[in-house]
VOBA-1610 file (N, C-alpha, C; in pm, whole numbers, padded with zeros to 5 digits, always signed):
BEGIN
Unk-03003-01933+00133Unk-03051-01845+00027Unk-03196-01878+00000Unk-03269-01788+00019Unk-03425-01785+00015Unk-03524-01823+00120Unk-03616-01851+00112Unk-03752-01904+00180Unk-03786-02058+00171Unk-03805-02081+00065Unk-03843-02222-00017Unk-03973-02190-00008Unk-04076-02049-00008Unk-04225-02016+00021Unk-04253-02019-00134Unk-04118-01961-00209Unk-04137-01937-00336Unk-04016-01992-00408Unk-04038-02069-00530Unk-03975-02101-00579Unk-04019-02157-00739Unk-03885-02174-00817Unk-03963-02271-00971Unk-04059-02373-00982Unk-04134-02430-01039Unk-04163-02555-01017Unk-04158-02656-01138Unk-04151-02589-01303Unk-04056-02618-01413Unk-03929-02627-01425Unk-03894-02739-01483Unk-03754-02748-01525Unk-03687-02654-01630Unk-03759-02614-01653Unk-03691-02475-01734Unk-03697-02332-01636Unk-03804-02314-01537Unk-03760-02230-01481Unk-03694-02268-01344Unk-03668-02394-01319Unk-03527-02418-01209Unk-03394-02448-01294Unk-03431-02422-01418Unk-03296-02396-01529Unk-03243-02238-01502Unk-03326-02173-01543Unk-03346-02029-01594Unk-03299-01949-01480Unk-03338-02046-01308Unk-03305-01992-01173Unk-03147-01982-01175Unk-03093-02088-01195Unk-02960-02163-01202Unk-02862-02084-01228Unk-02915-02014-01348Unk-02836-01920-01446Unk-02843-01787-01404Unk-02925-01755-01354Unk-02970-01643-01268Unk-02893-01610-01162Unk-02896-01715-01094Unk-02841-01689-00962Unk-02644-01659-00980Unk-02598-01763-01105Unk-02449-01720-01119Unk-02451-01611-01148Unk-02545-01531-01218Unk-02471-01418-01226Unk-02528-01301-01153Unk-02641-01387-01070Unk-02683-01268-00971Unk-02625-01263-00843Unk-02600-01337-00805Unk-02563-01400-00702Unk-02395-01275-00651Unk-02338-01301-00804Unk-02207-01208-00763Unk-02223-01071-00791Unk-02312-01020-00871Unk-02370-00884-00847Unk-02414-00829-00751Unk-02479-00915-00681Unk-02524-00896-00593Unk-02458-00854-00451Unk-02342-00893-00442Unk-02190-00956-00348Unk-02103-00761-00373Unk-02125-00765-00538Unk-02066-00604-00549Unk-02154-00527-00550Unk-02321-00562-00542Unk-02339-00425-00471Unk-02376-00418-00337Unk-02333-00530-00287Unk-02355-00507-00130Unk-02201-00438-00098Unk-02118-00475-00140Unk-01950-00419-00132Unk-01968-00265-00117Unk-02034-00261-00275Unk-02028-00084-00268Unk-02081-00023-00243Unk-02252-00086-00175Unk-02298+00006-00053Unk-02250+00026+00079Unk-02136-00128+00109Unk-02085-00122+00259Unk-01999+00032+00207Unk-01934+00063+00085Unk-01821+00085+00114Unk-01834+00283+00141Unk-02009+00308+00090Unk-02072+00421+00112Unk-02054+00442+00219Unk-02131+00315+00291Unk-02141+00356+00438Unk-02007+00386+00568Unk-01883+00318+00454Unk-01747+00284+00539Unk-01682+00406+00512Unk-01733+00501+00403Unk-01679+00633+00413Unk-01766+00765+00501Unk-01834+00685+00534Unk-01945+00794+00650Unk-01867+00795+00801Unk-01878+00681+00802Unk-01765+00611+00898Unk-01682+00724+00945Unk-01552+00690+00793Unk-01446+00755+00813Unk-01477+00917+00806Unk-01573+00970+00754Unk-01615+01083+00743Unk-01625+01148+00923Unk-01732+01030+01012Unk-01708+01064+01191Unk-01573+01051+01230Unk-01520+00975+01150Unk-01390+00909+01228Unk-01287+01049+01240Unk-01281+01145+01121Unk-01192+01245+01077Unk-01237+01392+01181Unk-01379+01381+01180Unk-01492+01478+01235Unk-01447+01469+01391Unk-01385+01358+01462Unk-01411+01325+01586Unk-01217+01363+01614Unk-01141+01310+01497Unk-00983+01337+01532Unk-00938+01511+01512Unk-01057+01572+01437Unk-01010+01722+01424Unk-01089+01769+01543Unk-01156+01724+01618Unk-01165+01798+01786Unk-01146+01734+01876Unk-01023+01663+01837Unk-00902+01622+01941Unk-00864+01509+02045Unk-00980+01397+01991Unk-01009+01251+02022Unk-00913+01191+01976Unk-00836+01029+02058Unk-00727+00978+02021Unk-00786+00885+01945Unk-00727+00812+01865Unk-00768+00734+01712Unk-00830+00594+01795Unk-00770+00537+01922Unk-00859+00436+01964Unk-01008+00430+02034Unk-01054+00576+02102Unk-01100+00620+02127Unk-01224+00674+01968Unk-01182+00717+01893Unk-01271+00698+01757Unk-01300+00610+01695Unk-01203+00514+01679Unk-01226+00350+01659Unk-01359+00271+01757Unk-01325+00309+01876Unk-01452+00248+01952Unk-01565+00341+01890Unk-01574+00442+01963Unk-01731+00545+01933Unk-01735+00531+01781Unk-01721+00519+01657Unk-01766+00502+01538Unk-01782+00401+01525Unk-01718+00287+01611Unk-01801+00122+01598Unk-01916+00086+01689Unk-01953+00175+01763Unk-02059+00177+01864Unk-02097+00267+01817Unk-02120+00354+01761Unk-02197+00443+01685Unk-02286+00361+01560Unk-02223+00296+01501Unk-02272+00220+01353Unk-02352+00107+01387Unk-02285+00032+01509Unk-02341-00082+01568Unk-02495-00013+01644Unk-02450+00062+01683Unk-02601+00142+01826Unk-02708+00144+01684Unk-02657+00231+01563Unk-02736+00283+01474Unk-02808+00189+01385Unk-02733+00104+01340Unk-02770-00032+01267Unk-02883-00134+01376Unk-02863-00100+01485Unk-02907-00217+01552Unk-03062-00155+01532Unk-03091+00020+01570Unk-03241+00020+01602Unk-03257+00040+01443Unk-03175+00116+01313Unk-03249+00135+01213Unk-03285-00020+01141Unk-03177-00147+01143Unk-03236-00223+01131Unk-03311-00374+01188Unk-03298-00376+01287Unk-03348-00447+01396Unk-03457-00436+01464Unk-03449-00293+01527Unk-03562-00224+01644Unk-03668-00204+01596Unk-03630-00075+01517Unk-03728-00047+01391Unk-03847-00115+01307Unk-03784-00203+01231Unk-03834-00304+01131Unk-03920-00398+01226Unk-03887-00405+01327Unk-03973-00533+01414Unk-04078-00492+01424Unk-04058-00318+01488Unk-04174-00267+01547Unk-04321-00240+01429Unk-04258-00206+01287Unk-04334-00178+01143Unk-04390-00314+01124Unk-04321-00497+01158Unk-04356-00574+01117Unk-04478-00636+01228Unk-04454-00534+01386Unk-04528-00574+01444Unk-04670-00545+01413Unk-04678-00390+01376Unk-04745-00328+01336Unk-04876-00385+01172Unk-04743-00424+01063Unk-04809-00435+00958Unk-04843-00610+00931Unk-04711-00654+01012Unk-04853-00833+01004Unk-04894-00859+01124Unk-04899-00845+01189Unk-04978-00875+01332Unk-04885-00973+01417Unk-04768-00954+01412Unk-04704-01043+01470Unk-04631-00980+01595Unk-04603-01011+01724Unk-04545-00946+01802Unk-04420-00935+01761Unk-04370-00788+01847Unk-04244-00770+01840Unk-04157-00830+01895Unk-04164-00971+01962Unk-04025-01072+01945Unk-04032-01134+01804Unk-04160-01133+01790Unk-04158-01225+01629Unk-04060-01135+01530Unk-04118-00990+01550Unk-04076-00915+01434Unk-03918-00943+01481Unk-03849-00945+01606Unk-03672-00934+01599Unk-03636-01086+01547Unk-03705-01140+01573Unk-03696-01255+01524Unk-03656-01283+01358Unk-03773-01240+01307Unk-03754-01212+01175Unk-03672-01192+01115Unk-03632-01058+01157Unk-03532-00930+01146Unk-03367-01015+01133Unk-03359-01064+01291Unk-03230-01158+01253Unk-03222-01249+01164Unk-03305-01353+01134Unk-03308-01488+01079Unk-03283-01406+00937Unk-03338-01305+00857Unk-03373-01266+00760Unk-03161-01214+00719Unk-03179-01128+00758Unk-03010-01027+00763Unk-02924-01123+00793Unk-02975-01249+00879Unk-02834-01291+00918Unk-02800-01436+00773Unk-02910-01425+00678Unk-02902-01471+00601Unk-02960-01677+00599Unk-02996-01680+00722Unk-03074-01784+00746Unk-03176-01810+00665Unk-03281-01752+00693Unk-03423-01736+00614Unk-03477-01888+00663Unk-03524-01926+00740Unk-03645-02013+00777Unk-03693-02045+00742Unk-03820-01983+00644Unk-03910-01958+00609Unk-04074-01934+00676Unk-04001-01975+00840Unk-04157-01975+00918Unk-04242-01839+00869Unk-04168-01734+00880Unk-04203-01570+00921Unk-04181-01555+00761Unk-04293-01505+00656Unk-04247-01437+00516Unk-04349-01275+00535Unk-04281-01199+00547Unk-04424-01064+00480Unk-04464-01072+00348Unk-04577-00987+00363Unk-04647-00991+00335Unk-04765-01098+00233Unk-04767-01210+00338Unk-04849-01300+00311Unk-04916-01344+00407Unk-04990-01283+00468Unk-05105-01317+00592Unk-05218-01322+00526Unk-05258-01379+00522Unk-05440-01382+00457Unk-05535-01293+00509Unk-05624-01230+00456Unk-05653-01155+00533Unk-05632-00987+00562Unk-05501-00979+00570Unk-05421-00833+00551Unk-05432-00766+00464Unk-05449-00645+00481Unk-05407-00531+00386Unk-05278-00530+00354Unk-05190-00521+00249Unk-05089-00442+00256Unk-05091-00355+00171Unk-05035-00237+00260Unk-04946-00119+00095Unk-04910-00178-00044Unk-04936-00111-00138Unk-04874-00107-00234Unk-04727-00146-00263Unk-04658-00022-00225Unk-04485-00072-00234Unk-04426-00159-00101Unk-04499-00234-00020Unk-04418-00314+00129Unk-04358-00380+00087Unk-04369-00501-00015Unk-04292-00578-00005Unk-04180-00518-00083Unk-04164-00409-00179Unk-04044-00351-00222Unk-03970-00302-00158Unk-04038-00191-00032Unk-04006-00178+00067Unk-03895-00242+00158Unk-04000-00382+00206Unk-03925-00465+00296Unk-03772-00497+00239Unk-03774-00528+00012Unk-03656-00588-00007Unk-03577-00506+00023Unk-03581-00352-00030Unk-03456-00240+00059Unk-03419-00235+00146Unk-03507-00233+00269Unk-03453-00280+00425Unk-03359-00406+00399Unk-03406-00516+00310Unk-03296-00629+00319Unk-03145-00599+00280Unk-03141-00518+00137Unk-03053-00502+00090Unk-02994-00424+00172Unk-03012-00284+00256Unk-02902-00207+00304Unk-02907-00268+00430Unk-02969-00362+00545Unk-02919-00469+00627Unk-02832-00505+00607Unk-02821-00574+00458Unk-02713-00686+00487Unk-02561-00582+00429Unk-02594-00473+00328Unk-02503-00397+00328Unk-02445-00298+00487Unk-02519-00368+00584Unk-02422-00270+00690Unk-02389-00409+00765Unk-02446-00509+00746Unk-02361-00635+00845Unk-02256-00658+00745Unk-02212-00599+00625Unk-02068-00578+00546Unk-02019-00484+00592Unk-02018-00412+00626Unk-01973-00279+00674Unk-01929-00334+00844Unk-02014-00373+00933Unk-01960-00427+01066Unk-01802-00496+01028Unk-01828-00619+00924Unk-01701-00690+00905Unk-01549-00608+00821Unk-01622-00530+00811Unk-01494-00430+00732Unk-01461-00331+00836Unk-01525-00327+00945Unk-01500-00192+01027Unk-01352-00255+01133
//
């Protein structure tokens, strides 16, 4: 959980974190739930789409898990590398790099955006970037529920 790039450095605000995190921590858990569970009715939405023109249910089971998996991989993997290659100057192994360590809930801290010295960034990126995090990790919930 986190970077360690940023953090408290008062004992009242590694208090204030503490308290934070219990109750963010599991909010956080339900709304990753109930965005997987958006995405787990899209799912079933192909899944129904694919059995009313006459596909057998194991046969939809695969193609809607290789569908989500194919889709997840470039919207958040492929994608994001190529924007991070783009917006910090880092190549695109760095950016997949990132990409995994980040979603898969590691966090390193080698690789942080938007903190290159030097750089421009947009306005909203790093708000940006946190949405890409949040519906990431809401579809690697969605993989484990599929």
């Amino acid at each position: 959980i986190g970077y360690g790039t940023l953090h408290p450095k008062t004992a009242g605000g590694q208090i204030f974190c503490v308290f934070f995190a219990l109750f963010g921590i599991p909010l956080n858990i339900v709304f990753l739930h109930r965005v997987g569970k958006m995405l787990s009715l899209l799912c079933k939405k192909l899944g129904k789409y694919l059995y009313e023109k006459g596909m057998r249910k194991k046969k939809i089971k695969f193609l809607t898990l290789l569908f989500f998996l194919a889709t997840g991989i470039l919207v958040f993997l492929c994608l994001p590398s190529l924007f991070f290659q783009i917006t910090e100057g880092w190549s695109y192994s760095e950016g997949i790099y990132f990409a995994f360590i980040t979603l898969s809930t590691i966090g390193f801290g080698d690789y942080v955006v938007g903190k290159q010295p030097g750089r421009n960034y947009f306005s909203y990126y790093r708000t940006l970037v946190a949405i890409w995090i949040l519906f990431g990790l809401a579809w690697i919930a969605l993989l484990f529920n599929l």
